[in-house]
C-alpha positions in Angstrom: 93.2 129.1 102.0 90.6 130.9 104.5 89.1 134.2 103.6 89.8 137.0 105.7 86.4 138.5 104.9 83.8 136.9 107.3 80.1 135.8 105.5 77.8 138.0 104.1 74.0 138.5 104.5 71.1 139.8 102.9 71.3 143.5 104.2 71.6 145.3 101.0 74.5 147.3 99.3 76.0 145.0 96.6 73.0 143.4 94.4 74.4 140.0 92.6 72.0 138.6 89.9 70.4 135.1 90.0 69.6 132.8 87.2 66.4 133.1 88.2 66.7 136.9 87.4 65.5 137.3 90.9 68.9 139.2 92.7 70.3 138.4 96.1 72.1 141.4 98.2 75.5 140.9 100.7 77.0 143.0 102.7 80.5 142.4 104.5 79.9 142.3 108.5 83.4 141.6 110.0 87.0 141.7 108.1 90.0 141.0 109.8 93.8 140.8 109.1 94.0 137.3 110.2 92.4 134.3 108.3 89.0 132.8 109.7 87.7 129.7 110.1 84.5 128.3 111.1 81.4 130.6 111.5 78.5 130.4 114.4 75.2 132.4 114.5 73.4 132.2 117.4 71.6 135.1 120.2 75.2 135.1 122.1 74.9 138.1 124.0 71.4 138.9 125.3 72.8 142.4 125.6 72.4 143.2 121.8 69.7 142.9 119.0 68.8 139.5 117.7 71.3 137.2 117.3 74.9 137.6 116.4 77.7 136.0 114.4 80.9 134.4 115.8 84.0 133.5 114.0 87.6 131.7 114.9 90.7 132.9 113.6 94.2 131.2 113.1 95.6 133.6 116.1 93.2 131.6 118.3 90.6 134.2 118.4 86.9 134.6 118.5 84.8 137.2 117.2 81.7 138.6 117.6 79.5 140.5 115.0 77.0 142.1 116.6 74.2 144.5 115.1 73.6 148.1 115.8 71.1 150.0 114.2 71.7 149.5 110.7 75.7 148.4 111.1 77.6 146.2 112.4 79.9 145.8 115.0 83.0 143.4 115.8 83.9 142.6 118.8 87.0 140.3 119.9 85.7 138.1 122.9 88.3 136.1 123.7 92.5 135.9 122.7 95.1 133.1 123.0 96.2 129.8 122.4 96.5 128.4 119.1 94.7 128.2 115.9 91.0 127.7 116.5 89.5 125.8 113.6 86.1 125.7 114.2 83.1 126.9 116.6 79.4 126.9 117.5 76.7 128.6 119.6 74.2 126.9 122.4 73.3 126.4 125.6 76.6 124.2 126.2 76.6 124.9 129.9 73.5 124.2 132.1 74.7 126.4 134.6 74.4 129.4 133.4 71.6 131.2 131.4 71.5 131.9 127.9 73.8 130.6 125.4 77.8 130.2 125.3 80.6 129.5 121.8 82.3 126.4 122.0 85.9 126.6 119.9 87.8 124.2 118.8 91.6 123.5 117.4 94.9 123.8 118.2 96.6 123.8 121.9 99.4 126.0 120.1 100.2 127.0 117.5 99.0 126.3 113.6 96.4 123.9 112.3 99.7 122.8 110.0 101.6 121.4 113.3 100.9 118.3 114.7 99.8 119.0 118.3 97.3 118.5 120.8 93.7 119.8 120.5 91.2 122.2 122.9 87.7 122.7 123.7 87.1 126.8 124.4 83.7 127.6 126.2 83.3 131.6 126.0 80.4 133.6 127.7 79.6 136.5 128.9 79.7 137.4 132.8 78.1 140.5 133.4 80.0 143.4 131.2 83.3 141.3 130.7 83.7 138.2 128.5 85.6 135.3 130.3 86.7 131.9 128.6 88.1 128.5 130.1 89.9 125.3 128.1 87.2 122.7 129.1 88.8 119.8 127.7 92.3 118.9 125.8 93.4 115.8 123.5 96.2 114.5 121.8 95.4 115.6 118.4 93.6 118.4 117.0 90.1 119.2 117.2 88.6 120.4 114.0 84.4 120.0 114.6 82.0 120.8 117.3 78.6 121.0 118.3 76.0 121.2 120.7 72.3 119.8 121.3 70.6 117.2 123.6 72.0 113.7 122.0 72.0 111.7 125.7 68.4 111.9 127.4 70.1 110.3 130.5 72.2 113.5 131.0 70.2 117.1 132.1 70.7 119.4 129.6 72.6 119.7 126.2 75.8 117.9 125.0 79.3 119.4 123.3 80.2 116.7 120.4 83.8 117.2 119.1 86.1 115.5 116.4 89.6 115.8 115.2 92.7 114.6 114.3 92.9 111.3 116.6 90.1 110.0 114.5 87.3 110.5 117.3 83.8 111.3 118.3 84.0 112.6 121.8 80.7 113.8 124.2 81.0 116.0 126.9 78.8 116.8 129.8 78.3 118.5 132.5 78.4 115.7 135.8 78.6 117.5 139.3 80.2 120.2 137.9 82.6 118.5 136.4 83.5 118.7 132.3 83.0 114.5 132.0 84.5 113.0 128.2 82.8 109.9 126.5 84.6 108.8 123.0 81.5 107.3 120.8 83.2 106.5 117.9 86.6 105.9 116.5 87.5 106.5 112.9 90.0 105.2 110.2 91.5 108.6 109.6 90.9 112.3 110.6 87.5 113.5 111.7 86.6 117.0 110.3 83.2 118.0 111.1 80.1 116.7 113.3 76.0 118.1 113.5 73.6 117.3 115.4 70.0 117.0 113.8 67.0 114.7 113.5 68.2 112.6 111.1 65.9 108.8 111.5 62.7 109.4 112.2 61.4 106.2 113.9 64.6 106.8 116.6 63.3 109.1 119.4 66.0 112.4 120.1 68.9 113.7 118.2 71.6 111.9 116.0 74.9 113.0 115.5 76.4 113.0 112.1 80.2 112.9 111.5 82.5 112.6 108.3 86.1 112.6 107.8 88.7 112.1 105.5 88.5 108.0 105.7 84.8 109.5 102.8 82.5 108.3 105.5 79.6 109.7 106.7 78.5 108.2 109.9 75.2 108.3 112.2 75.4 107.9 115.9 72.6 107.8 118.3 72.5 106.4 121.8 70.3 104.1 122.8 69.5 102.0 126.6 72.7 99.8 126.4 75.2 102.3 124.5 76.0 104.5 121.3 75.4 102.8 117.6 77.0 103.8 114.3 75.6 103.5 110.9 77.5 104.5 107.9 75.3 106.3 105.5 77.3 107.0 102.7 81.2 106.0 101.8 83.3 107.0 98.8 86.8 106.8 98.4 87.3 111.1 98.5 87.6 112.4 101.9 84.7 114.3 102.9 85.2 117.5 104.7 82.3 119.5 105.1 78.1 118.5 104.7 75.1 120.4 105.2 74.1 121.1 109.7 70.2 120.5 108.7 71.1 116.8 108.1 67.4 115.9 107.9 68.0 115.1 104.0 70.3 112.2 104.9 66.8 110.8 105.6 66.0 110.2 101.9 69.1 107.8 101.5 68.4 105.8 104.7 
């Protein structure tokens, strides 16, 4: 079941003890009514002090946390379409400066429907907040990120997964939102990082897992994408640590 009650951070106001007898402080920064899913931090509006913290809800919203002074702010920046599972924070979009929240989920409606799946860019055009559906596909998307995994294309990359047991890059190409499917699955894809994963491989990897217990590396290279499953059990795997730089020890 998600938590209504965003993350917390160390700004003080509740002190929890550690084993260590060291104590670690948290303080809640967004609550809502609706549940939440995945969270982003990332500078996503130039306009306010550091970075910020974005979250997804099940009413297909995002929301921004944004500091002021010694509190926080929420701020809704964008409403509509289904559940949105997942989301994260880069320079997704070449065109424009600074950085921009990619969402993923639902088309419409629930994550508990089957139905098909959207990518949501949101960014910030002078005061207002404006959003656009980049890409659709016949399942759900449920994991998405963004980094420079294809030298051959100019800027960053927007990896997603879902339900149609796929890894699918998408660039920018005259303008133009352009989809590549590197991978295909034997069951649902839930999550995907990008990180520096083998070191004698120039550039970013990307790391997926899914509920078929596979964790997979994917890298491109001159004549096309290679996979390499890293680690396999026969539990669905679901969730795994972005800074995937320890996957290194088990190589």
């Amino acid at each position: 079941m998600r938590s209504a009650v965003l993350m917390v951070l160390a700004l003080g106001s509740v002190l929890v003890p550690a084993v260590s007898g060291q104590t670690w402080s948290h303080r809640v920064i967004l609550s809502l009514p609706e549940g939440m899913g995945g969270a982003a931090i990332g500078d996503l509006d130039s306009a306010c002090e550091g970075n910020e913290v974005a979250a997804v809800t099940t009413a297909g919203e995002v929301w921004m946390a944004s500091r002021h002074g010694d509190d926080w702010k929420g701020t809704c920046i964008h409403r509509g379409g289904g559940e949105l599972i997942m989301c994260a924070i880069g320079d997704a979009d070449s065109r424009r400066s600074g950085n921009e929240l990619v969402a993923v989920g639902m088309v419409e409606g629930p994550e508990a429907l089957e139905g098909a799946g959207r990518v949501e860019l949101v960014y910030r055009e002078g005061d207002s907040w404006r959003s656009e559906t980049i890409f659709r596909d016949n399942r759900m998307l449920h994991g998405v990120s963004v980094g420079d995994v294809c030298p051959d294309h100019a800027g960053n990359e927007i990896v997603v997964c879902g339900f149609n047991h796929r890894v699918t890059v998408l660039h920018l190409e005259q303008g133009k939102w352009q989809a590549e499917v590197i991978y295909v699955g034997d069951q649902r894809m839930k999550i995907t990082a990008i990180a520096d994963v083998i070191e004698e491989h120039a550039g970013l990897e990307v790391v997926t897992c899914g509920t078929d217990g596979k964790v997979v590396l994917m890298w491109k290279e001159r004549l096309g994408w290679r996979h390499e499953t890293v680690f396999s059990d026969t539990v669905g795997q679901s969730r795994f640590a972005a800074r995937a730089r320890a996957f290194t020890d088990h190589l």
